[in-house]
C-alpha positions in Angstrom: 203.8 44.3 126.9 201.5 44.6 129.5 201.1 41.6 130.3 204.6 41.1 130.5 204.6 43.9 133.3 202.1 41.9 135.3 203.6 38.9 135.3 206.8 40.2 136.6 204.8 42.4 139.2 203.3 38.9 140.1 206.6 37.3 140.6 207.9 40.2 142.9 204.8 39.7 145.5 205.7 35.9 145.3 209.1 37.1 146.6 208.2 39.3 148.9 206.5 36.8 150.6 208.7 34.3 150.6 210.8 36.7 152.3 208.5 37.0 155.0 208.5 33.3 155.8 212.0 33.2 155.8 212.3 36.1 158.0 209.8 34.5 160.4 211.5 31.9 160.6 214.7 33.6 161.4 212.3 35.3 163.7 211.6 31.8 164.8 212.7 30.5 168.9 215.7 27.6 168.5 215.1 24.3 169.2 216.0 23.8 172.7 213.1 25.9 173.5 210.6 24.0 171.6 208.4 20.7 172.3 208.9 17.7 169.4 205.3 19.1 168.1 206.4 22.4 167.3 209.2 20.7 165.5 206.9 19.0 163.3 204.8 21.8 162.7 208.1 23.9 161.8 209.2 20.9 159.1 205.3 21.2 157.6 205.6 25.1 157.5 209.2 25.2 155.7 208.1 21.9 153.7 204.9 24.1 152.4 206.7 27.2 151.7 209.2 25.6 149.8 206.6 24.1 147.2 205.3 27.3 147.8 208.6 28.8 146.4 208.8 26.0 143.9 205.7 26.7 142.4 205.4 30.4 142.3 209.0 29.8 140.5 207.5 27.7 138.2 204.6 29.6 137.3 206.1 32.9 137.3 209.1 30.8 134.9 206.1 29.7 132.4 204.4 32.9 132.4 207.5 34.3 131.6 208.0 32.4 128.8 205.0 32.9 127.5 204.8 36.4 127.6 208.2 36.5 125.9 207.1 34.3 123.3 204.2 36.9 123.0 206.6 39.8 123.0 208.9 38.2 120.1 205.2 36.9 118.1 204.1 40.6 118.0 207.9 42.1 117.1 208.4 39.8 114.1 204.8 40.4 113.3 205.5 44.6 113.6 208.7 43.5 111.7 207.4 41.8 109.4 204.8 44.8 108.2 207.9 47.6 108.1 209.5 44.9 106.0 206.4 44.8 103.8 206.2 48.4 103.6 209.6 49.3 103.0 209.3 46.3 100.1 206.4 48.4 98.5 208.4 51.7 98.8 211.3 50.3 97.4 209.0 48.9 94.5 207.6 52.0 94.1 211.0 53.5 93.7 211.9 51.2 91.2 209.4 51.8 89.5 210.0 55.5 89.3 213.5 55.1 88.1 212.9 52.8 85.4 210.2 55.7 84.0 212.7 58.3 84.5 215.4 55.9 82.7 213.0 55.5 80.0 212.7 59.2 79.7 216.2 60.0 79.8 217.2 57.3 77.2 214.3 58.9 75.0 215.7 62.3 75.6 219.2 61.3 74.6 218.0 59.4 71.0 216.2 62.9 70.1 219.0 64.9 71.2 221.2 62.4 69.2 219.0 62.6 66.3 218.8 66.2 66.2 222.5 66.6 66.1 222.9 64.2 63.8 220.4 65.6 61.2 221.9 69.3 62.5 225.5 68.3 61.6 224.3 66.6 58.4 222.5 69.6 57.1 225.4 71.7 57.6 227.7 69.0 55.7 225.0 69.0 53.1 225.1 72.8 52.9 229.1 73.2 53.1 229.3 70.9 50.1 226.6 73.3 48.3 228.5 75.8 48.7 232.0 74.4 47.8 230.1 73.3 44.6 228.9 76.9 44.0 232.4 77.6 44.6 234.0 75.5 42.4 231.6 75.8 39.8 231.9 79.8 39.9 235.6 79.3 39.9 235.3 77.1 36.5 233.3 80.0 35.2 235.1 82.4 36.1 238.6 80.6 34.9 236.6 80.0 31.0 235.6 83.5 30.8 238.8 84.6 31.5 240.2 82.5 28.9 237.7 83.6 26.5 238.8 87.2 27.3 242.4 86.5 26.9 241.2 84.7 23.1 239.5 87.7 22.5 242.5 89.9 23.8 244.3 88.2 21.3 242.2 88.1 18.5 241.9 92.1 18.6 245.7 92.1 19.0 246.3 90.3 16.0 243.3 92.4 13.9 245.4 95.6 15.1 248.5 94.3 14.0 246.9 93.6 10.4 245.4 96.8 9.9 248.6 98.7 11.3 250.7 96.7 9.1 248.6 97.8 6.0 249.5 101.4 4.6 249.0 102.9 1.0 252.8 102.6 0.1 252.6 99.3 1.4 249.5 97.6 1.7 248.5 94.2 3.6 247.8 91.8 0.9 245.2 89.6 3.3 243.4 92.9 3.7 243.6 93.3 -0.2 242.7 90.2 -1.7 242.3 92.0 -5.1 246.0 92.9 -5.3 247.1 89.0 -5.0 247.8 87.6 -8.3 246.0 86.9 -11.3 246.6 82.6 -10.8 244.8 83.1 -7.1 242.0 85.1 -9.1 238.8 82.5 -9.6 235.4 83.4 -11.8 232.2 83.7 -10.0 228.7 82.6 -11.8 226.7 85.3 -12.6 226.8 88.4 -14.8 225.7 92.2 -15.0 225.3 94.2 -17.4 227.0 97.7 -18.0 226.5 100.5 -20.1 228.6 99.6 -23.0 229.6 95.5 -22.1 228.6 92.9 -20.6 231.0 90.8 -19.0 231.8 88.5 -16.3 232.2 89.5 -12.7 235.7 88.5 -11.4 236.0 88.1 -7.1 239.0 87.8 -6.0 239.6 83.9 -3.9 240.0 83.8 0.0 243.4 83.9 0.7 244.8 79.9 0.9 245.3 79.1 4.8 248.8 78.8 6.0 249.4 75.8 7.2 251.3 75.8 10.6 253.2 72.7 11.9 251.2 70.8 14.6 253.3 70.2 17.8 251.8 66.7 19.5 252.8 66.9 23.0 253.3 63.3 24.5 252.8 62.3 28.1 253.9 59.2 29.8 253.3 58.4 33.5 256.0 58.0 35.8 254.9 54.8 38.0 257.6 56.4 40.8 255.2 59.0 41.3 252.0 57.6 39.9 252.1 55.7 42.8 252.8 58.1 45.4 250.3 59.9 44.2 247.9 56.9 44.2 249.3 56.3 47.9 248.4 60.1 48.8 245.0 59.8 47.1 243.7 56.8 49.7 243.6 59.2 52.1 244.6 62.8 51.6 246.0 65.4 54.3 248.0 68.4 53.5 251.1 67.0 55.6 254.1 68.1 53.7 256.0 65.3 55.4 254.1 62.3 53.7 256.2 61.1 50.2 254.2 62.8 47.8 254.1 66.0 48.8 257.7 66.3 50.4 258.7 65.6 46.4 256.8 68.4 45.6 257.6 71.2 48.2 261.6 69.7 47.6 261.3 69.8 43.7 258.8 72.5 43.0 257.5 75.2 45.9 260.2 75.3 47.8 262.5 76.5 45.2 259.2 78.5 43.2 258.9 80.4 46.3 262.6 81.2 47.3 262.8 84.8 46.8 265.8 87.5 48.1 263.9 88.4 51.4 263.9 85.6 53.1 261.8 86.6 55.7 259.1 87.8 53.9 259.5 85.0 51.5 259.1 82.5 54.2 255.7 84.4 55.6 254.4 84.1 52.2 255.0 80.2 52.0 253.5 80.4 55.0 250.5 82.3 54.2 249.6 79.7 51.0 249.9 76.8 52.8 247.0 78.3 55.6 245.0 79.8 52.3 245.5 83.2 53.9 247.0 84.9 51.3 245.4 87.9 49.0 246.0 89.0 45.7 244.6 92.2 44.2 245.3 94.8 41.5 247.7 97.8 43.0 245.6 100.8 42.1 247.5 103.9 40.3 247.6 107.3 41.6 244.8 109.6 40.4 247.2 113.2 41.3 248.6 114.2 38.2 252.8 114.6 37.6 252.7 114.9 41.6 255.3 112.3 42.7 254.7 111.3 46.1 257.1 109.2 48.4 256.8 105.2 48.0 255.0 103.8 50.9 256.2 101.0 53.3 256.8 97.6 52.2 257.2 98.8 48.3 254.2 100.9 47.7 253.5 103.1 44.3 255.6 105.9 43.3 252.4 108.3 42.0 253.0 108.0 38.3 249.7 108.0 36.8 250.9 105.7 33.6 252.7 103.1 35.6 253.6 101.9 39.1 257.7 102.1 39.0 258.4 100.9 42.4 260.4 97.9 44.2 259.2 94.5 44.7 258.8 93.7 48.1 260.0 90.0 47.6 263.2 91.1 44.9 263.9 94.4 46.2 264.0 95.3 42.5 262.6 98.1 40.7 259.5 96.8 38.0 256.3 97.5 37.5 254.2 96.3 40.1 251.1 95.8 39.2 249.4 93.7 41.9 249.9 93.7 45.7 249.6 91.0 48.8 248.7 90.5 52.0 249.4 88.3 54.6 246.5 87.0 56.7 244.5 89.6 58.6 247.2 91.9 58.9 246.8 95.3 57.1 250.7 95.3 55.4 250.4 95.3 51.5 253.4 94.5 50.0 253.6 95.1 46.0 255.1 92.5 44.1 256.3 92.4 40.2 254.1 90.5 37.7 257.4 87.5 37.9 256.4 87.4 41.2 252.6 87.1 41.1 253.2 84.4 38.6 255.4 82.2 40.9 253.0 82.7 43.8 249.8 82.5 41.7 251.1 79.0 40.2 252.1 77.4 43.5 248.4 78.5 45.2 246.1 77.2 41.6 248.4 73.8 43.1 247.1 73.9 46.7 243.7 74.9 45.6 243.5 71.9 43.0 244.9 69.5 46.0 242.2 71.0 48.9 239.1 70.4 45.9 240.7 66.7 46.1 241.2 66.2 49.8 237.1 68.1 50.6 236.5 65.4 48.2 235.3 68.1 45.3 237.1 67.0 42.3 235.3 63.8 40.9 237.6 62.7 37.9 239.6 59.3 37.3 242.9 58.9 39.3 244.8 58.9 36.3 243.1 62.7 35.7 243.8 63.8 38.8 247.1 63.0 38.2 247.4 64.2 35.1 246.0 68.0 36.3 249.2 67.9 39.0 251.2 67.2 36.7 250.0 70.1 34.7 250.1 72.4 37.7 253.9 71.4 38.4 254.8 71.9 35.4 252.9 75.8 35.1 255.3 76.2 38.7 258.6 74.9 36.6 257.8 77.6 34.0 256.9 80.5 36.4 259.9 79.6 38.8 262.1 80.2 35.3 260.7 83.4 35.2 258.4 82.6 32.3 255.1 83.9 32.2 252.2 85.4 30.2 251.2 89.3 31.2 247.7 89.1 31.1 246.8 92.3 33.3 
């Protein structure tokens, strides 16, 4: 850089002095004034500074050249070591991203793993519980059928011992009235004060022998394989085949009461599994009648609840009451009603243990249990049903 400066200081004195000759010569007499020696002398001195010019040109052209070729040396090498050194930032940069790439991947497998073992143990624990569930719902279902055998094995023991009075007396209470050709010996003897004779018991009355119904079941393959087509991958759509037969041939018409409105909420509300069922609690105040609350509420009669059903608009005894969803409405139904609803949500129940995939039996169960469960909606729809409260 320097030196470039020097050499072009260099080339301006050069100049400047060959401006001086040329102004001396300007400065110079003319020819007319002049001997033939002067003449010559003048062709010498112009001769000299012209080589003069020529040279300085030259050498102040070289050393320009050379200097530039210095200049451009020393900017590619300066060049040359930014280049380096942004090379070795940029490697260090890459460097750098690739560890923080690394972490982030790492970081986004343990996040993944964690969710996934997160959202497996909650699967894991859902299905424990809808196990429990189901399992408590079995137990609960035998026990109450044990209660209702027992119900009617003390029925039937009342009606024996009521049927049996002095004037007129129960035979099968009083085996030893029966006759003398059902009368068998028993080995053994005792002795009495004046005989000794044989003990005569009286035999177990002879079983009656009641007709035995066998019930016969064939499938339908119309709706075998519906149901087989609805069993590949079950969904609660009421439009697909085999549930559009059953809302069109069984709930539909199971659940089509005189309010309408109401009637439609409570389709409604067993479809979404929002509906409640609980025993309507009598009055405790004594022969004190009290006004019937909203949406068919007890009358206040201690022995029974003599009210309307909210989905007849009749008057029966409404044991039980519903509600719909969240909402704090009850609405008191008959024991007709209760039936029809309870039939058509053990059906939805029964279809959401197979679709949560709870219910592990052959297809041909399964379809056997529906077929049950339709028919239990046939009777209750026909207003046939067992009291059992």
């Amino acid at each position: 850089m320097w030196k470039s400066q020097a050499v072009v200081e260099e080339g301006k004195h050069h100049l400047a002095n060959l401006r001086i000759g040329t102004v001396w010569k300007e400065s110079m007499p003319s020819e007319d004034g002049m001997g033939p020696g002067f003449k010559s002398k003048e062709r010498e001195i112009q001769r000299s500074i012209q080589s003069e010019e020529e040279h300085t040109k030259v050498n102040f052209m070289s050393r320009l050249r050379s200097s530039s070729v210095e200049i451009r040396e020393k900017g590619s090498e300066i060049l040359r070591e930014e280049l380096l050194k942004a090379q070795k930032e940029l490697q260090l940069k890459d460097e750098e991203c690739e560890r923080l790439s690394k972490v982030r991947d790492q970081l986004e497998r343990e996040l993944e793993e964690l969710t996934a073992s997160l959202f497996e143990e909650a699967h894991k624990m859902v299905r424990e519980a809808n196990t429990k569930q189901a399992l408590s719902e079995k137990q609960l279902k035998e026990a109450h059928g044990k209660i209702d055998m027992l119900q009617a094995e003390v029925t039937a023991l009342k009606t024996l011992v009521i049927t049996s009075t002095p004037s007129s007396p129960n035979r099968e209470l009083h085996p030893q009235l029966q006759s003398p050709s059902k009368v068998v010996f028993k080995k053994g003897h005792s002795r009495n004060k004046s005989t000794s004779s044989a003990i005569v018991t009286p035999a177990p009355p002879a079983p009656q022998v009641q007709p035995v119904s066998k019930e016969s079941k064939e499938v339908d393959p119309v709706l075998f394989e519906e149901f087989q087509q609805w069993k590949e991958e079950p969904t609660l759509d009421k439009t697909c085949p085999f549930l559009e037969r059953i809302y069109r041939e069984d709930v539909w018409p199971c659940l089509s009461f005189a309010k309408r409105e109401l009637a439609q909420s409570v389709q409604d509300a067993v479809e979404n599994n929002t509906l409640s069922i609980e025993p309507a609690a009598a009055q405790t105040l004594p022969l004190v009648k009290v006004s019937a609350i909203e949406c068919g509420g007890p009358n206040g009669w201690r022995s029974q609840i003599i009210t309307k059903c909210a989905l007849t608009g009749l008057s029966k005894a409404c044991k039980h009451r519903i509600k719909l969803g969240d909402t704090g409405n009850y609405y008191y139904i008959s024991p007709s009603c209760r039936a029809r609803i309870t039939a058509v949500c053990n059906f939805f129940t029964y279809i959401r243990y197979i679709q949560q995939g709870l219910v592990r039996q052959e297809v041909e169960q399964m379809y056997w249990e529906i077929m049950r469960l339709r028919k239990e909606i046939a009777t209750a729809k026909l207003g046939l049903y067992t009291d059992d409260t």
